[in-house]
C-alpha positions in Angstrom: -37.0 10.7 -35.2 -35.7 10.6 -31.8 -33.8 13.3 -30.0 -30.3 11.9 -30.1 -28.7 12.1 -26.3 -25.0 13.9 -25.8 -22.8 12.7 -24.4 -21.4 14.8 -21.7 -18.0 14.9 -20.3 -17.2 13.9 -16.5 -16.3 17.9 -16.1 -19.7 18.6 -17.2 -20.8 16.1 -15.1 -19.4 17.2 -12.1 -20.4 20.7 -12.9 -24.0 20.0 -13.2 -23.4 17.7 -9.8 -22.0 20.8 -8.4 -25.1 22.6 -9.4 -27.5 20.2 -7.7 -28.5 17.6 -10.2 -27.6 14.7 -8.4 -28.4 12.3 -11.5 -24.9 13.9 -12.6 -23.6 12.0 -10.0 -24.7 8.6 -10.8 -23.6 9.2 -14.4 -20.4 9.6 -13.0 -20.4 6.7 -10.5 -21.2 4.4 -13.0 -18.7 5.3 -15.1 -16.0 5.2 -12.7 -17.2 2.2 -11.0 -15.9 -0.8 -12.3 -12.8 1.5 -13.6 -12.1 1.9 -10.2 -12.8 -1.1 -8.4 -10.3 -2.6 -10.6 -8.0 -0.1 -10.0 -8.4 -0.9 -6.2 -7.8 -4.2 -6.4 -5.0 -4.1 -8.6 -3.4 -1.6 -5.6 -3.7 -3.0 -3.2 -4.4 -7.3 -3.7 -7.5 -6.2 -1.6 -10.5 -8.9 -1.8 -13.3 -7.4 -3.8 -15.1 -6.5 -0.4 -12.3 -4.9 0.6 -11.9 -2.9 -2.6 -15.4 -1.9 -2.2 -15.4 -0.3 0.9 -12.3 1.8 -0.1 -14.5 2.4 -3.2 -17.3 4.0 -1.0 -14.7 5.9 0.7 -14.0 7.6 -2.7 -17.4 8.4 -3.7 -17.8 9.6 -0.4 -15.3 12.1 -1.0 -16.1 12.8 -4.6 -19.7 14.1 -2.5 -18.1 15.9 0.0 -15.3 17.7 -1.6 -17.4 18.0 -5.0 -16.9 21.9 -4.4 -13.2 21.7 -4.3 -13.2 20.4 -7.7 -10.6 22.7 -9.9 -12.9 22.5 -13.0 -9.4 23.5 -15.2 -8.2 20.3 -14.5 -9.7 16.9 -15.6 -11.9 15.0 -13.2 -10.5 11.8 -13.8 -7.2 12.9 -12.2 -8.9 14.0 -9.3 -10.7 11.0 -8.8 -7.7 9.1 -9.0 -5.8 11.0 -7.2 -8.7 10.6 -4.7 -8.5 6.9 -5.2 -4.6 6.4 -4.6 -4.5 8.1 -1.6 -7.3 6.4 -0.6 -5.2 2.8 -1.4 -2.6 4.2 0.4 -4.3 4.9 3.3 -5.8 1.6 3.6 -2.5 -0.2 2.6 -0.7 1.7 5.8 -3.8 1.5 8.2 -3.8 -2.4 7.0 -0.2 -3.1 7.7 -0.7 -1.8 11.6 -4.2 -3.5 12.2 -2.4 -6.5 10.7 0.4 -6.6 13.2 -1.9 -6.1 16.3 -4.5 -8.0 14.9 -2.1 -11.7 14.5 -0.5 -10.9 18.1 -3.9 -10.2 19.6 -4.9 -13.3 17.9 -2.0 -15.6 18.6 -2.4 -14.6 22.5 -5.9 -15.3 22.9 -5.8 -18.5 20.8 -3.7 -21.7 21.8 -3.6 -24.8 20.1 -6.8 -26.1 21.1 -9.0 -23.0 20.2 -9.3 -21.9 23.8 -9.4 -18.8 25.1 -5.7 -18.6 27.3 -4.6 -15.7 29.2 -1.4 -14.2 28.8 0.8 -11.2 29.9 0.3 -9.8 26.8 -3.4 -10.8 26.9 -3.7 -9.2 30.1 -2.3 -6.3 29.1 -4.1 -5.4 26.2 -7.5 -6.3 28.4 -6.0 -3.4 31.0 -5.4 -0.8 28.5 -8.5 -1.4 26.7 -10.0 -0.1 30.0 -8.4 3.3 29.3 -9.9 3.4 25.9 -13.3 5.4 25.6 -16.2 3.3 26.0 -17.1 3.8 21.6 -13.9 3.0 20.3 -13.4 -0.5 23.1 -16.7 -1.0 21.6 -16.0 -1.2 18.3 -12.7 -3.4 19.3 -14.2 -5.9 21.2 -17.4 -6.5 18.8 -14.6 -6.3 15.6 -11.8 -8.6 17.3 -13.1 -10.2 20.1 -17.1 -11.4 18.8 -15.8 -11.6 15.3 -18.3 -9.3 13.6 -18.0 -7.6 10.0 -17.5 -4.0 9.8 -21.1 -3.5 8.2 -22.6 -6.0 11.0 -20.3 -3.7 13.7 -21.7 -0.7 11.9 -25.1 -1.7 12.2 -25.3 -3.0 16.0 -24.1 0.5 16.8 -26.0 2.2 14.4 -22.8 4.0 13.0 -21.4 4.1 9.3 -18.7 2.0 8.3 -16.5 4.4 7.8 -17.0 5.7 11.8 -16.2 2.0 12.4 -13.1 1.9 10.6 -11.7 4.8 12.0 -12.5 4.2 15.4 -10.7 1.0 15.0 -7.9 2.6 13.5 -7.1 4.8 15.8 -8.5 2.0 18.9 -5.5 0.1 17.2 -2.8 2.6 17.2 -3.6 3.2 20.7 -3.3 0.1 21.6 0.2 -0.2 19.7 1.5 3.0 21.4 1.1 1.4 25.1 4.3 0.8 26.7 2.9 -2.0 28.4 1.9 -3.4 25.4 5.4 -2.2 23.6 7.6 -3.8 26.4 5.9 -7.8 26.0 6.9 -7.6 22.3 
């Protein structure tokens, strides 16, 4: 006969994590997973490639923070909670980069498709040359070549988070700008 496995619980799990047994880990990423990804998408009406970068952001945490873990408490609520405020975050940081994003769009584009230079257009060309040289980077290969956040992450050889965040706060830079404020 066979030994028959246990079954632990995530708390064990994050324990043993905790302890260095990163195969703890991946019994807890895959059974938080799908769990989550649906959770994600359910949130926030994110695509599924959305959802999974928000998703990466969480395990990402669950690594770093592992040691913060209040082992009294259940680890599914602190992967949730983890997980909300991660949807939040996204759903706020979404809602600006949306705004800038259809004006910056809607100024560059006419009609026709062609590149058309406005005041506003101007405007957000000048202040970009205020930015530092990384985040206008990560603007102009994001918004202005039309690459992915992996493909911007990998021509810079940064992660995807660095290039989200850089576009974040690139964006509410951008927003803040009087010049920019006053054309609205």
């Amino acid at each position: 006969m066979g030994i028959k496995k246990q079954i632990q619980t995530d708390e064990e799990l994050i324990k043993r994590f905790c302890n260095g047994y990163n195969s703890a880990f991946d019994s807890l990423y895959k059974r938080y997973y799908a769990k989550l990804l649906y959770f994600i998408i359910q949130s926030t009406a994110y695509t599924k490639t959305e959802a999974k970068d928000i998703l990466q952001d969480v395990f990402m945490k669950v690594i770093d923070k592992r040691n913060t873990f209040d082992s009294s408490k259940k680890f599914s609520i602190w992967i949730y909670t983890i997980t909300s405020n991660k949807c939040k975050n996204a759903i706020k940081r979404n809602s600006i980069k949306t705004k800038v994003e259809k004006e910056i769009y809607l100024d560059i584009m006419n009609s026709n498709g062609k590149t058309t230079e406005t005041t506003k257009l101007k405007a957000i060309r000048k202040e970009l040359r205020n930015i530092s040289t990384k985040h206008k980077q990560v603007f102009l290969l994001r918004y202005n070549f039309g690459f992915t956040i992996k493909e911007t992450a990998d021509i810079l050889d940064i992660s995807e988070g660095t290039v989200k965040s850089r576009l974040y706060n690139c964006i509410q830079n951008l927003s803040s700008k009087q010049s920019i404020k006053s054309l609205k």
